[in-house]
C-alpha positions as CSV (number, residue, x, y, z in Angstrom):
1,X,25.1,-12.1,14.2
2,X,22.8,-8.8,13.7
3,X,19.3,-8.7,13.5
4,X,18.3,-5.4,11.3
5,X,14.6,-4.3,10.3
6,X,13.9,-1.3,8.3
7,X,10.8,0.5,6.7
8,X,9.6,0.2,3.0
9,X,8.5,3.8,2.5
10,X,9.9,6.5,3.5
11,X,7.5,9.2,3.8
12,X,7.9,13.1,3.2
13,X,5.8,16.0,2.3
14,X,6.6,18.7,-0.1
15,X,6.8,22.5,0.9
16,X,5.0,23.6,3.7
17,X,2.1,25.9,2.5
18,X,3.1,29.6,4.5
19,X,0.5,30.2,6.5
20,X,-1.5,33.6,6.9
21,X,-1.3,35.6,10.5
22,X,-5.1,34.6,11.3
23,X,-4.0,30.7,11.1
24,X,-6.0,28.3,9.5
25,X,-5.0,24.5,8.2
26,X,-1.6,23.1,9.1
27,X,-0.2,19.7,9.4
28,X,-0.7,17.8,12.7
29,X,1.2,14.6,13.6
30,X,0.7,11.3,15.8
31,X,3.0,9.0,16.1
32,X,2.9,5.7,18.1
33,X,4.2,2.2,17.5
34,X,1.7,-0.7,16.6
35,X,1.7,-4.1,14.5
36,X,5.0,-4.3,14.9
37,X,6.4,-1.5,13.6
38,X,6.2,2.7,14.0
39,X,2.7,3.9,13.2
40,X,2.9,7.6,11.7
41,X,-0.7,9.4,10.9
42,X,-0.4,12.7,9.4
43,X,-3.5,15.0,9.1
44,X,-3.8,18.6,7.4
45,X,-6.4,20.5,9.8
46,X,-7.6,23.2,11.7
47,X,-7.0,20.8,14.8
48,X,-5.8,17.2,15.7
49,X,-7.6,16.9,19.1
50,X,-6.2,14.9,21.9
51,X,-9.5,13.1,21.8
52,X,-9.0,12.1,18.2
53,X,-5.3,10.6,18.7
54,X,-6.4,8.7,22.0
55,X,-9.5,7.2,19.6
56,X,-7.3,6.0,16.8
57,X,-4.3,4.7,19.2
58,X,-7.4,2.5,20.7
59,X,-8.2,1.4,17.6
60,X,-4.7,0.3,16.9
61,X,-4.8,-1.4,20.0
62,X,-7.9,-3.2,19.5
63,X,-6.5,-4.6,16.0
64,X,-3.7,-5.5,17.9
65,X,-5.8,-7.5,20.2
66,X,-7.8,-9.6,17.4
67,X,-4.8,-10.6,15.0
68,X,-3.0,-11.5,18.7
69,X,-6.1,-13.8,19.5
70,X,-6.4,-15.0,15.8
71,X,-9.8,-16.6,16.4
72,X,-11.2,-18.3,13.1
73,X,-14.5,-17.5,14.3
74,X,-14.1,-13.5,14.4
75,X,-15.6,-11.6,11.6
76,X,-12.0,-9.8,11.0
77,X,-10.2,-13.3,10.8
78,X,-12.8,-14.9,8.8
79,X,-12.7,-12.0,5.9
80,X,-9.1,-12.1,5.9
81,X,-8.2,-15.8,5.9
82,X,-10.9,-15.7,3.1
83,X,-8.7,-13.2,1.1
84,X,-5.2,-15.3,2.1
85,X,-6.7,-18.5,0.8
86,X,-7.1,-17.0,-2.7
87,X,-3.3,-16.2,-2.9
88,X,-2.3,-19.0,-1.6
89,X,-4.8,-20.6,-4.4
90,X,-3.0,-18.3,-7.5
91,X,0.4,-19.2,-6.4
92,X,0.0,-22.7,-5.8
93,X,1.2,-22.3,-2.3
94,X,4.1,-20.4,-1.8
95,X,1.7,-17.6,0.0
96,X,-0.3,-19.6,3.0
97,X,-2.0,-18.1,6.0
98,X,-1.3,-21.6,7.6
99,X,2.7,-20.7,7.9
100,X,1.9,-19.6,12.1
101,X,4.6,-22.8,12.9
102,X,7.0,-21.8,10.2
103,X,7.1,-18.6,11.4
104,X,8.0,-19.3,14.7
105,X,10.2,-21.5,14.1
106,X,12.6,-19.4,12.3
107,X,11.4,-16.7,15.0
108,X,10.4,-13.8,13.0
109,X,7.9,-12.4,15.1
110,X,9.5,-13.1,18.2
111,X,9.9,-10.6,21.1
112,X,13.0,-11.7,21.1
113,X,14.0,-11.8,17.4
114,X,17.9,-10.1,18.7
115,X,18.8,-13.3,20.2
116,X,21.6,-15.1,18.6
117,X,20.0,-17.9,16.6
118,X,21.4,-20.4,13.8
119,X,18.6,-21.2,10.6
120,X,16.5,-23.6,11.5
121,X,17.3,-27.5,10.1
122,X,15.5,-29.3,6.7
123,X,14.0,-31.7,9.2
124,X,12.5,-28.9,11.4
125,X,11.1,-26.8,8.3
126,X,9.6,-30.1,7.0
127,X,8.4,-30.8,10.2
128,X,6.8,-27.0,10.5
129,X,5.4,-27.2,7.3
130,X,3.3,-30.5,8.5
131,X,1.3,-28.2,11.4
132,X,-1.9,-25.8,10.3
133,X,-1.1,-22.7,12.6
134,X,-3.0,-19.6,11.0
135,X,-0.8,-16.6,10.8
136,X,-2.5,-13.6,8.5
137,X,0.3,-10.9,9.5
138,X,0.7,-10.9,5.5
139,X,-2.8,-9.0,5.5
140,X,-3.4,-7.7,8.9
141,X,-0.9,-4.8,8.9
142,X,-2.4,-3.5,5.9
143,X,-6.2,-4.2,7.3
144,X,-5.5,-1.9,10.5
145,X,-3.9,0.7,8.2
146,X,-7.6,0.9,6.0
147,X,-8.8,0.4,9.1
148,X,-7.4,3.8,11.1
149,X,-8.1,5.8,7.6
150,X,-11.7,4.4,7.6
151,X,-11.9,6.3,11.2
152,X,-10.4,9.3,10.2
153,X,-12.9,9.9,8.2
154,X,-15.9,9.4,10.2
155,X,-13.7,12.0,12.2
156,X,-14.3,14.6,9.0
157,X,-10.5,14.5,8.2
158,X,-10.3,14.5,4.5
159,X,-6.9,15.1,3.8
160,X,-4.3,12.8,5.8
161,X,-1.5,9.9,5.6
162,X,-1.4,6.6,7.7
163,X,1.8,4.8,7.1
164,X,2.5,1.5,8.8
165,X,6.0,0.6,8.4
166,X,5.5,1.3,4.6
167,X,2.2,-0.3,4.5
168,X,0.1,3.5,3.9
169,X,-2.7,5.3,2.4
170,X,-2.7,8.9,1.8
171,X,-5.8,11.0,0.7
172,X,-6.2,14.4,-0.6
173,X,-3.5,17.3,-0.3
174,X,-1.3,19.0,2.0
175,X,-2.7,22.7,1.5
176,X,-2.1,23.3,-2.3
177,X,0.1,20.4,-2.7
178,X,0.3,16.7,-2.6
179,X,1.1,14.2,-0.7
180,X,4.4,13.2,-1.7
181,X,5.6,8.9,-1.0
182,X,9.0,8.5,-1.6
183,X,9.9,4.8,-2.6
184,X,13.3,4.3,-0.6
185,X,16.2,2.1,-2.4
186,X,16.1,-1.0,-1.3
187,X,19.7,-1.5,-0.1
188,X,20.4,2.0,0.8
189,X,18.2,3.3,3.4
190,X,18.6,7.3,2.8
191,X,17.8,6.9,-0.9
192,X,15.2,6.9,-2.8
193,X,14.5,5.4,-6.3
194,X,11.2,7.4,-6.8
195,X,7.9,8.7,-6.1
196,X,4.4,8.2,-6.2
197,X,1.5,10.0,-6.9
198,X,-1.7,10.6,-4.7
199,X,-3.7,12.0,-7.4
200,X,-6.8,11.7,-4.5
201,X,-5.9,8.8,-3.1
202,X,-2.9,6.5,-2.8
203,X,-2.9,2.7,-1.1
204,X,0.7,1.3,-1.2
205,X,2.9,-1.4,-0.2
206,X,5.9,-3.2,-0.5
207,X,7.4,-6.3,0.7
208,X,11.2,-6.2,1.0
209,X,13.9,-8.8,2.4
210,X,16.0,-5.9,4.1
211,X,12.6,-5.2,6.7
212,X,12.9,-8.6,8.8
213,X,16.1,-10.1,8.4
214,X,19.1,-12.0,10.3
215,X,23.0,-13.0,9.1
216,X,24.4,-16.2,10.3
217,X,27.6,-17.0,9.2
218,X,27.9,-14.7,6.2
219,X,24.4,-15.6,4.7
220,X,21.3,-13.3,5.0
221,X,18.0,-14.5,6.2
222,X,14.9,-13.0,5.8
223,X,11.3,-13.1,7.0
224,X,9.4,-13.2,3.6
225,X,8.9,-17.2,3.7
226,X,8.2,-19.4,0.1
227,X,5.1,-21.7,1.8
228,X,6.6,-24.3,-0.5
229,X,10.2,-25.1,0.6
230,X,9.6,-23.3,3.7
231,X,12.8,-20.9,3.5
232,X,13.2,-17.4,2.2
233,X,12.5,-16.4,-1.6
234,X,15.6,-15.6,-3.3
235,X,14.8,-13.7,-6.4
236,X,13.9,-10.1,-5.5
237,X,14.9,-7.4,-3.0
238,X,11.4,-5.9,-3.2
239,X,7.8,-5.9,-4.3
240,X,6.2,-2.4,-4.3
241,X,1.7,-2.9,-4.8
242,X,-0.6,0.0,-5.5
243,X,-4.2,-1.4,-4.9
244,X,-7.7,-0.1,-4.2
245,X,-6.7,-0.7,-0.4
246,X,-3.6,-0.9,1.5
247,X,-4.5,-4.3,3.1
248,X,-4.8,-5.8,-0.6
249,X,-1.5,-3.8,-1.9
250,X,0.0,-6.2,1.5
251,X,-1.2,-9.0,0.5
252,X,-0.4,-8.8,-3.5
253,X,3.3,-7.6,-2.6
254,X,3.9,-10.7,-0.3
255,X,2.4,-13.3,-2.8
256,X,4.3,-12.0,-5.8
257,X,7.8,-11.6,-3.6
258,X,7.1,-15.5,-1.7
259,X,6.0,-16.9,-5.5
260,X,9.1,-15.3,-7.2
261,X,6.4,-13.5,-9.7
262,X,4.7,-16.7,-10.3
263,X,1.3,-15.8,-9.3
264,X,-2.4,-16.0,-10.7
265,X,-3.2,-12.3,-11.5
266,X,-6.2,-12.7,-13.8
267,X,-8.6,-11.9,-11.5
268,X,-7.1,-8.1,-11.0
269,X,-7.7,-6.4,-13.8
270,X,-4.5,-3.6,-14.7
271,X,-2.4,-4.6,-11.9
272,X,0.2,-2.0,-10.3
273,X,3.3,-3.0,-8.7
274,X,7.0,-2.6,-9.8
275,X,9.5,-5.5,-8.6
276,X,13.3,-5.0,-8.2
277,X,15.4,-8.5,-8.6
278,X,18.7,-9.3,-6.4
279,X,20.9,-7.7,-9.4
280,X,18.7,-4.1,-9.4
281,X,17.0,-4.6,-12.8
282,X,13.5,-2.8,-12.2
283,X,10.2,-3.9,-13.8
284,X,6.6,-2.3,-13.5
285,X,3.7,-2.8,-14.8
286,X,2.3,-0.2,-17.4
287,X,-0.3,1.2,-14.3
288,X,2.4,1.6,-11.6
289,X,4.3,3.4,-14.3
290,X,1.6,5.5,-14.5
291,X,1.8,7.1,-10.9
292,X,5.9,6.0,-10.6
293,X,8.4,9.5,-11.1
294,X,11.8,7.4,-10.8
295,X,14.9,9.3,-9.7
296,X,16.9,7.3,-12.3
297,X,17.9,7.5,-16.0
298,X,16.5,4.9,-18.0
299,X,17.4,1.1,-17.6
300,X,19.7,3.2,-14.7
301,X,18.8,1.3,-11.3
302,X,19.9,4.0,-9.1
303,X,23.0,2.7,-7.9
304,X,26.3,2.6,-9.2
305,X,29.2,0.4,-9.1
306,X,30.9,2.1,-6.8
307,X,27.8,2.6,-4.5
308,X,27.2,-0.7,-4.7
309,X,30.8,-1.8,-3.6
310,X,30.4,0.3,-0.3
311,X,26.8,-1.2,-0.1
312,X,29.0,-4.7,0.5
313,X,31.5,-3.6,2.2
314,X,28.7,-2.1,5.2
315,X,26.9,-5.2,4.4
316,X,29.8,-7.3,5.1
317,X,30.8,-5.4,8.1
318,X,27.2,-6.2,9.5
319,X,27.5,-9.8,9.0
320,X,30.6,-9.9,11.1
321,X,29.3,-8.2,13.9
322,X,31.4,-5.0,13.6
323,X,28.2,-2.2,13.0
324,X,25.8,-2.4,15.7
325,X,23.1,-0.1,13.7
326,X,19.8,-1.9,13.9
């Protein structure tokens, strides 16, 4: 058995502006791990000062520090548990921020997620299920994402890109040209099905069952859990969200993908997010379409039969052990 995680979005830039003899803007780059995942923040500036990265990387850690302590009585907590009770309101629980027990029981967010581990029993989920342990990892990835951007720019940056494991915001340009998010395929890592525009500003993210996931005896097992039965949804590879803030494009991607689409979405008014099902048939909504340029032909999802047959032949190689890519 394999554990394998992987990001959402892949992220690239388009051509790098030449720059004149006497210098001026370029793009600077930190990169650090946080939340779980790799934590890249891309500025386009005269400088990144050292000062600057160590500032943001202690933000990061401080985040870090609050969603580990998960007090009900911080400020941070409180707004988000506020925002996860409403999803787990407009799909009738299948999104909960009270799944801590659930979680950890399947052992998701374990340290030691790579240790050889069989799915948990019916009696143990039910028993799980019965326990009130607040996780809000659905929100708080996104959060500390809005979080660092919110502190680049009381740092004057204006034109940037802080992506989280897929969960990202970009603002303004790269020189004369956008920022460009690729949307990466959800079974094939080096491809992508499309891309986004920034047009300003872009807060993005998708929930996908290849991020989290573990094979036990041929069956795949991922970390995106339905509150209600207390095992993973089955109906989509991935949820992709464009909000007015990363931490809300989180939270709407996870509540669709745990509901299987059934979800409450009157209160958002001209929802964005495209879904792809376990059979690659792609639906968006008319305002992701808007800002969507898809690599494929129409009613074409990206892959063909024959890419899809060596898709299952590396898949099945990784659920008998035999590739040791992570």
């Amino acid at each position: 058995m394999k554990i394998y995680r992987a990001l959402t979005l892949t992220l690239t830039t388009l051509a790098a502006t030449v720059l004149s003899a006497c210098g001026g803007p370029e793009e600077h780059e930190l990169l650090t791990y946080g939340m779980g995942t790799s934590v890249i923040i891309k500025v386009y500036a005269d400088d990144f000062p050292a000062a600057d990265k160590d500032a943001l990387i202690k933000e990061l850690r401080y985040q870090e520090a609050v969603f580990k302590k998960n007090d009900p009585a911080d400020s941070t907590i409180n707004y988000l548990l506020r925002d996860a009770l409403r999803y787990q309101k407009a799909t009738k629980g299948a999104f909960s921020p009270y799944l801590g027990a659930l979680i950890d029981l399947w052992g998701f967010d374990s340290e030691d997620a790579a240790v050889s581990r069989k799915p948990p029993s019916d009696d143990q989920i039910r028993q799980a299920l019965t326990q009130q342990k607040l996780n809000l990892y659905a929100l708080a990835k996104g959060y500390t994402v809005d979080t660092l951007a919110r502190k680049l720019e009381r740092m004057g940056y204006k034109n940037y890109i802080v992506n989280a494991g897929g969960d990202l915001i970009a603002k303004g340009k790269k020189g004369n040209q956008p920022w460009r998010v690729d949307v990466r395929h959800p079974r094939f890592v080096h491809r992508t099905v499309g891309q986004l525009k920034v047009d300003g500003k872009l807060a993005v993210a998708t929930s996908g069952d290849y991020q989290n996931y573990f094979v036990y005896e041929n069956e795949w097992y991922h970390h995106l859990l339905d509150g209600r039965t207390g095992k993973p949804a089955r109906k989509y590879q991935a949820v992709t969200v464009i909000a007015d803030s990363v931490m809300e494009a989180d939270a709407m991607a996870t509540a669709i993908f745990v509901s299987n689409g059934v979800i409450d979405l009157t209160d958002k008014r001209d929802p964005a997010f495209m879904v792809t099902t376990q059979d690659y048939h792609q639906t968006m909504t008319p305002a992701f379409q808007k800002r969507f340029i898809s690599n494929c032909p129409p009613n074409d999802p990206c892959v063909s039969r024959d890419d899809y047959a060596k898709y299952a032949e590396e898949r099945d190689a990784k659920m008998n052990g035999t590739n040791d890519k992570k």
